[in-house]
N, C-alpha and C positions, 0 to 999 in steps of 0.2 A: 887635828882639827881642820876644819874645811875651810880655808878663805875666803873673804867676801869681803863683798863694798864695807870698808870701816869709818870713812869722812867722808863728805859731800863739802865741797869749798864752791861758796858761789861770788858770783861778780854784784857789784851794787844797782845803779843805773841802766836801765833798761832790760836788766835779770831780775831783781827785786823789787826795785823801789823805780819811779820814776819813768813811766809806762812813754815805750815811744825814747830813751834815754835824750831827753827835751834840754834839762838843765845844760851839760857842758856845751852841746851847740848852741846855746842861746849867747852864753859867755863869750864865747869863743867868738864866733861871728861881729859880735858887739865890738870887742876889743880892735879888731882889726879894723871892722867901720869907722871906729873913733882915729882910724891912720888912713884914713880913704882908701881901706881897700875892700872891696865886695867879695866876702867868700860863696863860691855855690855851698850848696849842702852837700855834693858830692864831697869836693875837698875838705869841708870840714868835718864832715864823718869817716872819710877813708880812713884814719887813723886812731880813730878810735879808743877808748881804753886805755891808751898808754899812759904813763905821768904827764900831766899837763903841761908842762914845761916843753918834753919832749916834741908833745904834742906837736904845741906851736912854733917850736924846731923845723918839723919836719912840714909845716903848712908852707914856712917860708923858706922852705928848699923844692918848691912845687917851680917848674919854669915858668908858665903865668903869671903867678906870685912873682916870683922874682920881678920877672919884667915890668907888672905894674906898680911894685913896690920902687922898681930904679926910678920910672915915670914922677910917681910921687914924692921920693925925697931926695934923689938925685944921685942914688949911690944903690948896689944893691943891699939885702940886709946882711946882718953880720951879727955874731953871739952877742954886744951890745942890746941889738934890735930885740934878740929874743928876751933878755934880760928885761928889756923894759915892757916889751909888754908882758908877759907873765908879771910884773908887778901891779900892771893898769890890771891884768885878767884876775889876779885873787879878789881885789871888792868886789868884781860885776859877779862872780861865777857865787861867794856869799848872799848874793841881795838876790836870785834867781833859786839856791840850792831849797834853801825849807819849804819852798812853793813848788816846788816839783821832788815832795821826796814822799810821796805817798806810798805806800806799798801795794805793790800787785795784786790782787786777787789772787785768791788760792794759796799765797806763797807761806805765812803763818800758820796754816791749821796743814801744809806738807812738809814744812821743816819740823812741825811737833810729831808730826807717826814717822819721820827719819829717826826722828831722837828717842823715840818711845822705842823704835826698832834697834836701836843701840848705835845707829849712825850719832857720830860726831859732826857737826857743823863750822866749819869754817868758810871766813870771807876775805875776796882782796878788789882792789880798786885801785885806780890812776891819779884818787886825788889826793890832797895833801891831808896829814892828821888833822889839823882844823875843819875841815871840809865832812872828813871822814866822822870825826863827833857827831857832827850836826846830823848825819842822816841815821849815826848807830843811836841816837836822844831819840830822835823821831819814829825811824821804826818800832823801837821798845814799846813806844809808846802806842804802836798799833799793833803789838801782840809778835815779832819778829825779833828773835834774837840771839845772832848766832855767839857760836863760845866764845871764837876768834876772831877780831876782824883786824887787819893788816895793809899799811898803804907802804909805796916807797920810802916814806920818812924811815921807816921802822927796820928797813933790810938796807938800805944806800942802795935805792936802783928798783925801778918798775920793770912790766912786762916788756920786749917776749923775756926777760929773765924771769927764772925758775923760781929766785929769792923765795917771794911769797909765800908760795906754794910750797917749796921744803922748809921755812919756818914752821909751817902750818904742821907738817907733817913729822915735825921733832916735838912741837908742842903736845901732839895726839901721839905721840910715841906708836905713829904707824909701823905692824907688824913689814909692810912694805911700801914705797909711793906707788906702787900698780895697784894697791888697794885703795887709792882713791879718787875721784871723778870730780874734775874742776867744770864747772859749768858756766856760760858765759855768752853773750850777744855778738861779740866783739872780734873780729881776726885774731886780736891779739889777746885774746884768752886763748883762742885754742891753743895761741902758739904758746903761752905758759905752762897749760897744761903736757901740751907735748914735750915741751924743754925740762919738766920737771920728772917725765918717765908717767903722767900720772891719765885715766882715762880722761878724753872731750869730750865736751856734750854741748853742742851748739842752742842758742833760742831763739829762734826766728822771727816770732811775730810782733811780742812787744819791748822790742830796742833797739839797735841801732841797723840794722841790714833794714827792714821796715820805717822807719825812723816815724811814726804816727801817733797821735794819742789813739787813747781807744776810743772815743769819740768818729774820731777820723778813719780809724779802721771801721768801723761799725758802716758808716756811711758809705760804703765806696759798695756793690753791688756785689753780692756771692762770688760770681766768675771772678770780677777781677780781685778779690779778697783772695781767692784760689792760689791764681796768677801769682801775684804777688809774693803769696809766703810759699810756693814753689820756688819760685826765684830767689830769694833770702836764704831755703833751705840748699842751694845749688850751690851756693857763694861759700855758703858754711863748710858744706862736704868736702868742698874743692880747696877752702884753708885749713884741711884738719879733721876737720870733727868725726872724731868714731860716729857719731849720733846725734841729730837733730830733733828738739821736738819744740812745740809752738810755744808752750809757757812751762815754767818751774814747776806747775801743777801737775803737768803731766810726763815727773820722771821716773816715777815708781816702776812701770814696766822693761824701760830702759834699765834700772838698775837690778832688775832682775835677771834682765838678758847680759848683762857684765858678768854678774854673780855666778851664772854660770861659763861664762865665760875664763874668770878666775880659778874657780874650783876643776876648770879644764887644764888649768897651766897656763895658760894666755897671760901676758901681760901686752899692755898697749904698745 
């Protein structure tokens, strides 16, 4: 029998649901303001995806950060510091999640001809189980619903570890993990995917490389809408991604060109 694409695992925020992945930088950013300190949106996107905790780990391991973090409390920060705030970041990141957990256009009526076509569906995320309900309640409720959905709580350990991803892929009793394509907005999906042996598929336009609503995208002139998700798709190629395409709507051609990529003997 021929191999082919068996699971599609996708990412939540700014792959799915939550156009622009708005929610965790809204959190994020917040949390630190309430410590006097100003994140860009560079820094608080550069890491993207990962478990939250981690997250904001690695924001105040940024030298800026540090520096203005000594400024403001007289010391630099220290696993304490992260501790505490990841306690202040879980209310704000709940009191922002259900307002920002709508589902993307297209993404429901293309995971149903996945599943119709025998594709398995699974999903992973950086946020915590609680976090993770709220958005798996909500999407259900707008017609999205993959079989699996899996956070760090559930394996001990987020991206770039594989956990997830071979969870997913014992759960689906994949005939191999090169049979199946983790999809994702975020550096650190590809690198999931890649750590897991499994295809990447980068998404450029609505989440986090772009970071816009679609409101915001729409607004901005042709060219630079161009511009833009060239440059998203540059970022992508360059952390990974076999493949880039602008929304989850359109991966059916990509997963064609895997498929035979598979049935060539290829693995990623």
């Amino acid at each position: 029998m021929v191999k082919r694409v068996e699971a599609v695992i996708l990412d939540w925020a700014g792959t799915t649901v939550d156009y622009g992945s708005l929610a965790p930088i809204k959190a994020v950013t917040e949390v630190f303001a309430r410590s006097g300190v100003v994140l860009a949106p560079a820094d608080a996107r550069r890491d993207m995806g990962i478990y939250k905790k981690d997250h904001i780990r690695n924001i105040l391991a940024i030298p800026k950060i540090v520096s203005e973090w000594r400024i403001k409390k007289g010391a630099p920060p220290n696993e304490a510091d992260v501790e505490m705030l990841f306690e202040q970041f879980i209310p704000l990141q709940f009191e922002v999640l259900e307002a920002c957990s709508g589902v993307i256009r297209g993404v429901p009526e293309t995971v149903e001809r996945l599943r119709s076509s025998g594709i398995k569906i699974g999903s992973t995320t950086g946020y915590t189980r609680p976090m993770l309900d709220i958005l798996v309640s909500a999407a259900a409720k707008n017609g999205y619903r993959p079989d699996i959905a899996l956070c760090p709580d559930d394996v001990g350990g987020g991206r770039p570890n594989p956990w997830m991803c071979l969870r997913i892929a014992l759960e689906f009793k994949l005939s191999s993990v090169a049979c199946a394509v983790k999809i994702g907005d975020t550096v650190s999906d590809l690198a999931e995917a890649r750590n897991a042996g499994m295809w990447s598929v980068g998404v450029s336009d609505t989440g986090n490389e772009l970071g816009l609503t679609q409101d915001e995208l729409a607004a901005l002139s042709e060219l630079e809408r161009e511009k833009r998700s060239k440059e998203a798709q540059a970022r992508l190629e360059a952390a990974g991604a076999h493949y880039v395409i602008d929304r989850v709507a359109n991966i059916e051609p990509v997963l064609e060109k895997i498929n035979v990529r598979i049935a060539a003997g290829e693995k990623p």
